[in-house]
C-alpha positions in Angstrom: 0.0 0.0 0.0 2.9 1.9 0.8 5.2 4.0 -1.9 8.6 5.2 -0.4 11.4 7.9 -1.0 14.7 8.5 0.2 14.9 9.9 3.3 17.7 12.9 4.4 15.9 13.8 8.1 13.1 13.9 10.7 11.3 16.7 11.2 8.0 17.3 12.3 5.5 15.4 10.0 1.8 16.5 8.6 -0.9 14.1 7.5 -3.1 15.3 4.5 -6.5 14.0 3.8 -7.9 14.8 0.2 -11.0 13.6 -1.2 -10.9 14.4 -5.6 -13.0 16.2 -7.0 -15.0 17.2 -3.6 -16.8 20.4 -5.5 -18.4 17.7 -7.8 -19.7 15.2 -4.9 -20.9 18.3 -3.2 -22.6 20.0 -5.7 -24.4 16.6 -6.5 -25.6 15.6 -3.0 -27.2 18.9 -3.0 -28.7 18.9 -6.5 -29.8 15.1 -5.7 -28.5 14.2 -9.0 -27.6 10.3 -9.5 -24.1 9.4 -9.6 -23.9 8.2 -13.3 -25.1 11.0 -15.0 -23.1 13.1 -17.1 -22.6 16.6 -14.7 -20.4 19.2 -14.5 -19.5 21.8 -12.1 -19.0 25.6 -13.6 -17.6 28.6 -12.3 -17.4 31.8 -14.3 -18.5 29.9 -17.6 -15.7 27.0 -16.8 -15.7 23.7 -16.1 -14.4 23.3 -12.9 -14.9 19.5 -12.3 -17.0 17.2 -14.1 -18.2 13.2 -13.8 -17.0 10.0 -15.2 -19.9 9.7 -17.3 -19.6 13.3 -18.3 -15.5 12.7 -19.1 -16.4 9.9 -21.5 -18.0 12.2 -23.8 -15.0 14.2 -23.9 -15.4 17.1 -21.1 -12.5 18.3 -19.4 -11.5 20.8 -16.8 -11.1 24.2 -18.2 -13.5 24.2 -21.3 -16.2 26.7 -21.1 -19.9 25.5 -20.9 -20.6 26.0 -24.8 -17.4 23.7 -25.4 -18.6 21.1 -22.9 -22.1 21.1 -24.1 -21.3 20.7 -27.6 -19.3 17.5 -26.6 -22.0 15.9 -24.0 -25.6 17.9 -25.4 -27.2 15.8 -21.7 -24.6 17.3 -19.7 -26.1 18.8 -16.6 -24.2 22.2 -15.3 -24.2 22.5 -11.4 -23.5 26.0 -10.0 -19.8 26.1 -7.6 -20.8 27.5 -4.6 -18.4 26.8 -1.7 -21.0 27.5 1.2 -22.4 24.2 0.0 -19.1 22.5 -0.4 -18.3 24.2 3.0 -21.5 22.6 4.8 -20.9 19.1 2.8 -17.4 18.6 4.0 -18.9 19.8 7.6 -19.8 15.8 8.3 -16.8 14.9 7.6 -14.2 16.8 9.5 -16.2 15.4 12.5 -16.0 12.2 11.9 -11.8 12.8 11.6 -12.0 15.0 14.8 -13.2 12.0 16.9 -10.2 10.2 16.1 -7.7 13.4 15.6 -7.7 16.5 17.3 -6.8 19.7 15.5 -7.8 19.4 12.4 -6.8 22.0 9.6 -9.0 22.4 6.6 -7.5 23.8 4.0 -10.3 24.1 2.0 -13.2 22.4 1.7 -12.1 18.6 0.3 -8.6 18.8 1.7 -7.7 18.4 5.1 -4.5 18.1 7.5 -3.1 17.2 11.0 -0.3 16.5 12.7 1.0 13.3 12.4 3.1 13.0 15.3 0.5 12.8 18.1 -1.5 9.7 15.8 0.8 8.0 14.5 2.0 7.1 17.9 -1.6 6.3 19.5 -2.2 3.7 16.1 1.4 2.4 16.2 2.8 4.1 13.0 2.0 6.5 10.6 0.2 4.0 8.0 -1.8 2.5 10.8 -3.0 6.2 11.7 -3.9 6.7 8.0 -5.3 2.8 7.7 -7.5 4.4 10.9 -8.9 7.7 9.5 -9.9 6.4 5.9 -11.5 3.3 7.1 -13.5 5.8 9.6 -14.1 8.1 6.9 -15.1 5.4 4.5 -17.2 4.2 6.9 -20.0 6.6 7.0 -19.4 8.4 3.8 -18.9 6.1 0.4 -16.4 9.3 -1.4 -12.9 8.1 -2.3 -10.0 9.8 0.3 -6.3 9.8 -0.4 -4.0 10.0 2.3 -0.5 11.5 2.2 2.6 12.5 4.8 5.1 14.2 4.5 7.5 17.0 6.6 5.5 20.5 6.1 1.9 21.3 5.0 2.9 21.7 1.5 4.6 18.5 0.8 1.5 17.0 2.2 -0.4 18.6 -0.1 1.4 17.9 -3.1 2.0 14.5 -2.2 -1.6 13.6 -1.7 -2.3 15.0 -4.9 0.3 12.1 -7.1 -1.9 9.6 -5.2 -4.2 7.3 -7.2 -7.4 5.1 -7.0 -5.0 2.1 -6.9 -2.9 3.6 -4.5 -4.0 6.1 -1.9 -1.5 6.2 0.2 1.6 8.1 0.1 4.5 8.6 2.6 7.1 10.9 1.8 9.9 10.0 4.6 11.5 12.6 7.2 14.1 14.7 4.9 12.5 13.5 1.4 11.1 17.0 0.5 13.4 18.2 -1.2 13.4 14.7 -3.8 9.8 14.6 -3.7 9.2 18.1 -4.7 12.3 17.9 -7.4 10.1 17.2 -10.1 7.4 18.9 -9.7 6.5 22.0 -11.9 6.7 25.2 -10.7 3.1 26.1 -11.5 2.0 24.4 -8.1 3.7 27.5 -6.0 0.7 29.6 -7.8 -1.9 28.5 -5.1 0.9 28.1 -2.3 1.6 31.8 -2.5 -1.3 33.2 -3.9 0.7 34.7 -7.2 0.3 33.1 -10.2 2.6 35.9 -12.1 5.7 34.6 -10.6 5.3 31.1 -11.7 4.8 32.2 -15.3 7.5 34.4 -15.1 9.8 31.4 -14.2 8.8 29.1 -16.9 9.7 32.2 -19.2 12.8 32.0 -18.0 13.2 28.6 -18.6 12.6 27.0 -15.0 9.6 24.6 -14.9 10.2 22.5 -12.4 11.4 23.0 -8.3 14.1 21.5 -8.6 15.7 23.8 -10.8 14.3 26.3 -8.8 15.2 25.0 -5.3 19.5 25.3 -7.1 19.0 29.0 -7.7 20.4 30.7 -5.3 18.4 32.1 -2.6 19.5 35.4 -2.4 19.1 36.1 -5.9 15.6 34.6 -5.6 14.9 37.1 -3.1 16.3 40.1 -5.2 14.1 39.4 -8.1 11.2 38.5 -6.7 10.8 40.0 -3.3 9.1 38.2 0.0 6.9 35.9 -2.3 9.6 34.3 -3.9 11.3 34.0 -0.8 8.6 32.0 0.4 8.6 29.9 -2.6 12.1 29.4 -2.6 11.6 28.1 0.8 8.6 25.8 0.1 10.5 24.3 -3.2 13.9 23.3 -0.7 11.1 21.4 1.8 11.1 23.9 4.5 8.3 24.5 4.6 6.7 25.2 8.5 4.9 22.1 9.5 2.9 24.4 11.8 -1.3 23.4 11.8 -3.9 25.9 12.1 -6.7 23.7 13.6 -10.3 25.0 12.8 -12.3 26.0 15.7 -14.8 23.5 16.3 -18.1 25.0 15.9 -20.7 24.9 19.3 -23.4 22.4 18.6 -25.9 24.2 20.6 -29.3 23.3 18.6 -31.9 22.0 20.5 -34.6 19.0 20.4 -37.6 18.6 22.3 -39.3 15.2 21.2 -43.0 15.2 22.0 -43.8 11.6 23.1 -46.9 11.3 23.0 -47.9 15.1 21.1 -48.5 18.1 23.0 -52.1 18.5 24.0 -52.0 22.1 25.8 -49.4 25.3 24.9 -48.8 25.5 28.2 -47.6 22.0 28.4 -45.4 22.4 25.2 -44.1 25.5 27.0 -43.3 23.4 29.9 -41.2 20.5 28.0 -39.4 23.1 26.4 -38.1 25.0 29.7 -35.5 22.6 30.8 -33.9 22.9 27.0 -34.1 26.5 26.8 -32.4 26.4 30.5 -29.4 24.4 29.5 -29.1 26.3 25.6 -29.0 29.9 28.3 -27.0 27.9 30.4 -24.3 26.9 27.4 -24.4 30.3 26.0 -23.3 31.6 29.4 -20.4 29.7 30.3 -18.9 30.4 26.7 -20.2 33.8 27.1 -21.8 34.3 23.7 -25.2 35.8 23.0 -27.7 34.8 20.5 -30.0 37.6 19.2 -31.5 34.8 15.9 -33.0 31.8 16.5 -34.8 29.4 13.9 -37.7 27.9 15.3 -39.6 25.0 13.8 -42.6 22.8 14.8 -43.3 19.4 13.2 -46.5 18.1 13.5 -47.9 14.9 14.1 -49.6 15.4 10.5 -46.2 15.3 8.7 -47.2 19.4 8.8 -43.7 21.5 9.4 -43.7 26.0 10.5 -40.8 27.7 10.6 -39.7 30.7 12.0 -36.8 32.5 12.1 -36.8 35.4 15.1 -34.7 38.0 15.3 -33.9 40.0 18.5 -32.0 44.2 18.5 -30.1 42.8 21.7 -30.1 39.5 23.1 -32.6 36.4 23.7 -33.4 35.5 27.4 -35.0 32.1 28.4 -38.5 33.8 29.4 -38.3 35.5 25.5 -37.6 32.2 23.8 -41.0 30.7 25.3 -42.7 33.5 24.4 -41.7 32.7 21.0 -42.4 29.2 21.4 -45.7 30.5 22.5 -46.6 32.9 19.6 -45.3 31.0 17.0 -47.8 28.3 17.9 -50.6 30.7 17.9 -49.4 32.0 14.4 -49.4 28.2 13.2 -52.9 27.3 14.2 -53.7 30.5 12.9 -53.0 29.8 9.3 -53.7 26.5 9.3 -56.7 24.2 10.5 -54.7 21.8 12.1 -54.6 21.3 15.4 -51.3 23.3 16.8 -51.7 20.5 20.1 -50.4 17.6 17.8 -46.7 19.0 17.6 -44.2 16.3 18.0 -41.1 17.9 17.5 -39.5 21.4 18.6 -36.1 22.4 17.3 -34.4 25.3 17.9 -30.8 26.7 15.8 -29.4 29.8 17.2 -28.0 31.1 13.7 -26.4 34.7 14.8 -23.8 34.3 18.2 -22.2 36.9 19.4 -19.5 37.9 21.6 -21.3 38.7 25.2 -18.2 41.6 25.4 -19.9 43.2 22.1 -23.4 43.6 23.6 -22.1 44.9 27.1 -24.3 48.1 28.0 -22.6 51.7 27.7 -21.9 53.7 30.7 -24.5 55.5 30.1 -27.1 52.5 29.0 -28.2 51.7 25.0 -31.1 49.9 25.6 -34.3 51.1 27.5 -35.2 51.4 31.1 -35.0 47.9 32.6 -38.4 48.6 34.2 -40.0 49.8 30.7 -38.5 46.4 29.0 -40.0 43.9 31.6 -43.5 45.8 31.5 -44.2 46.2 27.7 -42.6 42.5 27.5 -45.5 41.3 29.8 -47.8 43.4 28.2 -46.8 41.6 24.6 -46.5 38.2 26.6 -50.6 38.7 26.9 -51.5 40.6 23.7 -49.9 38.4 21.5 -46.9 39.5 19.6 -47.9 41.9 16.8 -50.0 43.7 19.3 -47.3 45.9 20.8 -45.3 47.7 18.0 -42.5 50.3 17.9 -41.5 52.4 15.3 -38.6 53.7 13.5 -37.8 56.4 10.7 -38.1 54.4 7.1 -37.6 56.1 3.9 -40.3 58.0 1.6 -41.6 61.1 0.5 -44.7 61.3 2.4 -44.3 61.5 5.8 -46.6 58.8 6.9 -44.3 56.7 4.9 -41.6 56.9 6.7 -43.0 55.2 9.9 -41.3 51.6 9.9 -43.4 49.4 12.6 -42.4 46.2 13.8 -43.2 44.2 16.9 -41.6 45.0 20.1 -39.0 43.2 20.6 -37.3 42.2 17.1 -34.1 43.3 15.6 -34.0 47.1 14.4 -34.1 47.1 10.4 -30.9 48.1 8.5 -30.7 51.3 6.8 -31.1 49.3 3.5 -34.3 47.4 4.7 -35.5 51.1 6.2 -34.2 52.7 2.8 -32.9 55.6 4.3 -30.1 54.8 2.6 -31.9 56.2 -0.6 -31.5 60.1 -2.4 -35.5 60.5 -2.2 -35.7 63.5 -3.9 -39.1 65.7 -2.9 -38.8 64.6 0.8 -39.2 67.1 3.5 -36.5 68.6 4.3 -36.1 69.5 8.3 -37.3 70.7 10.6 -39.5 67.5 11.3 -43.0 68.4 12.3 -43.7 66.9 15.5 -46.9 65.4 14.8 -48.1 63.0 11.8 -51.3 62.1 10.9 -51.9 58.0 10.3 -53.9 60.0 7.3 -54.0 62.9 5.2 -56.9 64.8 6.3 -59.0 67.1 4.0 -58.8 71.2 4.1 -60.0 73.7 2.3 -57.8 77.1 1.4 -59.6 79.9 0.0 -57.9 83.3 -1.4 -59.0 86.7 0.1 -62.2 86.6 -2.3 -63.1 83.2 -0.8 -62.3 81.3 -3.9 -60.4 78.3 -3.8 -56.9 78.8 -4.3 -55.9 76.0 -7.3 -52.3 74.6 -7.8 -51.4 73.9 -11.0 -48.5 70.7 -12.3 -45.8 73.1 -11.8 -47.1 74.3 -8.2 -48.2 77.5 -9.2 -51.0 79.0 -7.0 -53.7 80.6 -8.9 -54.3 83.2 -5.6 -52.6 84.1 -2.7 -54.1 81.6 0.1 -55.8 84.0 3.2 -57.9 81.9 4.8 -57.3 78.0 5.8 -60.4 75.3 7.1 -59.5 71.8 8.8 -62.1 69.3 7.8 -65.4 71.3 10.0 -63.8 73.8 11.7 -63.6 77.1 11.9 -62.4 79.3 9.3 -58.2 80.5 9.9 -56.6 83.3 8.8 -53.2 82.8 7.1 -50.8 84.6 8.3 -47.6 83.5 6.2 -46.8 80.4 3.9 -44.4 79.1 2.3 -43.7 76.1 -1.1 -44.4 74.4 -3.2 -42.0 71.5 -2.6 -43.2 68.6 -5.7 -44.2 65.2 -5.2 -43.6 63.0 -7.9 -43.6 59.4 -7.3 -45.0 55.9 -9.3 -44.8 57.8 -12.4 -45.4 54.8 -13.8 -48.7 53.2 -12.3 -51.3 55.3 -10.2 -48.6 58.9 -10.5 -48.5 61.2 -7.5 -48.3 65.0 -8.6 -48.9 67.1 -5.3 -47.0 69.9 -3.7 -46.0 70.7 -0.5 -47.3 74.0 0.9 -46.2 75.3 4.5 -49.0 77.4 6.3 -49.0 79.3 9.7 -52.2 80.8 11.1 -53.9 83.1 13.1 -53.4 80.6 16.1 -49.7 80.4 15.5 -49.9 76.7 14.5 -47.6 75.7 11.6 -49.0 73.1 9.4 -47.8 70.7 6.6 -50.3 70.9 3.4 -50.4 68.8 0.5 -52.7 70.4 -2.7 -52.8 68.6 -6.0 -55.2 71.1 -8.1 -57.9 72.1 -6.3 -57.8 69.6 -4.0 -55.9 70.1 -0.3 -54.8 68.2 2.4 -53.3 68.4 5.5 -50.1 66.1 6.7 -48.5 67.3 9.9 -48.8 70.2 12.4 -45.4 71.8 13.7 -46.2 72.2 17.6 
């Protein structure tokens, strides 16, 4: 099983894990797209990886789609995405973590640890490898080469000359430098993040390391600054067998298993405490906050809700069964069946924070403890989109602007609020201090007791002198000031109005909007 090389040393040792073609297995467990059929995986209009079946009819890495289509007309084209190839390859690494700690990934597909630390708890270093592949192989049927060598690079390289007939590779302690000899230079590209420097070697008539690895280093350096020092380094085999291991991600979702269903909320509520307990529990010894949770309810029906709540500071226990509570009243809500034959209750905190990063100011930046607790019981019994708090949106008209959400979730963006937006024709400041849910009618006469008219281009056909709000009493205006155009959905159901500021005889201030001879009022300035 075994393929040797001459051996010069012993240093420190790193074993590689690779698994070929790992954007292609990923991309089709997602797609659910059977193993024999003719696929490829594109990025950028290339063909980044593509099947066996699909390789038959003549695709090949690097064609463009057009190229690869016109050889295989069935081929199906899967989207790269590496969050998927990320989430795929999740599985794995734990399933190498339970038998080797501090694991690196490279990138998704290609792994690494050290060597030293297994290879002595199996016996050996081919034991150790023997070990993770038939653990891997075990739960997931994807061929994994295996490689080790001195440095993360060698590993690399070395797992990539593997083969299906022979996955296993172990370059000895001090066989780098031999191993790496005939190698071309292109494979420094990725190792150093320039691919202009490889080029520029084979240019000059250097295309493999080991010709490389005999130019002097100094030189090397002079020519090509830090980066070819660096791969001048990696091409000798000295490359730092140092490993990075991943943090392992908290598993910190939560099941509460209904056996038999749920016949009361308040029961429900009950099973879920002692979860909810330990999830606060775990989030406070790591100290982390969560301020998103996805919460879903099976049924016993096969029916499924989710939710996914959102929170401007930080979930407590007592808030997550509120939300257990309302979510269940928004199921039964849309659906007929019966909300007390839930089975299941998962909950996935999917936003965690540092608890440092949502410490409280000197001052405070959050509201009166008091004033939280109270409108949080008063929500607890109205139901959750009965207590609403507002924020300043975009728009032209001012009862636009007013963005209301329930009490209690996260505060929208400025993108979501699109203040983020020009909005030419809004009100410039000062704000008027009170809005009116709706435009109310008014009536503005001229000093023959005409109404005053506004043409398209705001133009006032008299001088206004006298303003009336809906039935009240006539006012004298005293001065004014506009127009300020409206013009908005100029292309379905247009808005043409103009703004018109008015003070009278009361010394009240108002906000008027007239569209011909038609007026309105929108604010009062207190």
């Amino acid at each position: 099983m075994s393929r040797m090389l001459p051996a010069t040393s012993t240093p420190v040792r790193v074993l590689a894990l690779w698994w070929p073609g790992w954007s292609l297995i990923a991309a089709q467990e997602a797609a659910g797209a059977p193993a024999d059929a003719p696929l490829a995986v594109v990025a950028k209009g290339i063909v980044l990886a593509c099947s066996a079946a699909a390789a038959a009819e003549g695709v090949t890495e690097g064609l463009r789609i057009r190229h690869a289509q016109a050889r295989c007309p069935d081929l199906q084209v899967l989207l790269h995405d590496p969050e998927v190839e990320q989430r795929a390859f999740e599985p794995v690494l734990r399933v190498i973590e339970q038998r080797a700690p501090l694991v690196q990934v490279i990138r998704p597909g290609l792994a690494a640890v050290r060597a030293v630390g297994i290879a002595r708890f199996y016996g050996s270093e081919a034991a150790a490898a023997d070990a993770l592949a038939a653990a891997v192989q075990e739960e997931f049927d994807h061929d994994v080469r295996l490689a080790v060598a001195d440095g993360l690079f060698t590993a690399e390289q070395s797992a990539y000359a593997t083969t299906g007939e022979v996955p296993w590779l172990q370059v000895p302690p001090g066989g780098s430098t031999s191993f790496l000899a005939g190698l071309p230079v292109t494979v420094l590209s990725a190792a150093v993040d320039d691919a202009r420097m490889p080029n520029m070697l084979r240019r000059m008539g250097i295309r493999h390391l080991g010709e490389f690895a005999a130019l002097p280093r100094g030189d090397v350096h002079a020519r090509f600054g830090a980066t070819g020092l660096r791969a001048h380094q990696l091409a000798c085999g000295e490359d730092a067998p140092a490993i990075s291991p991943r943090s392992v991600p908290l598993d910190l979702d939560l099941r509460v298993i209904c056996d038999p269903p749920v016949g009361d909320v308040e029961q429900l509520v009950a099973l879920c405490t002692p979860a909810v307990d330990r999830l606060i529990t775990a989030l406070m010894e790591h100290a982390l906050v969560c301020n998103q949770i996805r919460l879903t309810l099976h049924t016993e029906a096969g029916l499924v809700h989710e939710r996914l709540w959102r929170h401007p500071w930080q979930f407590t226990g007592a808030e997550l069964l509120d939300r257990v509570r309302w979510q269940l009243d928004e199921f039964s809500a849309e659906t007929s069946e019966r909300y007390d034959a839930v089975t299941l209750v998962t909950m996935a905190p999917e936003s965690l924070e540092s608890a440092s990063h949502h410490a409280e100011g000197l001052w405070g930046d959050r509201p009166d403890e008091h004033v939280v607790r109270t409108v949080t019981q008063l929500q607890a019994r109205l139901g959750h989109d009965a207590v609403l708090s507002v924020s300043v949106g975009g728009g032209r008209l001012l009862d636009e602007r007013r963005v209301l959400r329930p009490w209690g979730e996260a505060i929208p963006t400025s993108a979501q609020r699109r203040t983020d937006q020009p909005w030419p024709g809004s009100l410039p400041g000062p704000a008027p201090s009170t809005v009116f849910a709706q435009a109310r009618p008014a009536v503005v006469l001229d000093a023959e007791g005409a109404v005053v008219r506004v043409d398209r281009r705001g133009g006032l056909s008299m001088p206004p002198a006298t303003l009336r709000l809906g039935d009240g009493p006539a006012r004298r205006v005293t001065a004014w000031a506009g127009p300020w155009p409206i013009q908005q959905r100029w292309w379905r159901n247009p808005l043409n109005v103009n703004r018109f500021q008015m003070i009278d005889d009361h010394n009240e201030a108002w906000l008027l909007l007239a569209g011909g001879e038609h007026w309105w009022t929108e604010a009062r300035y207190d």
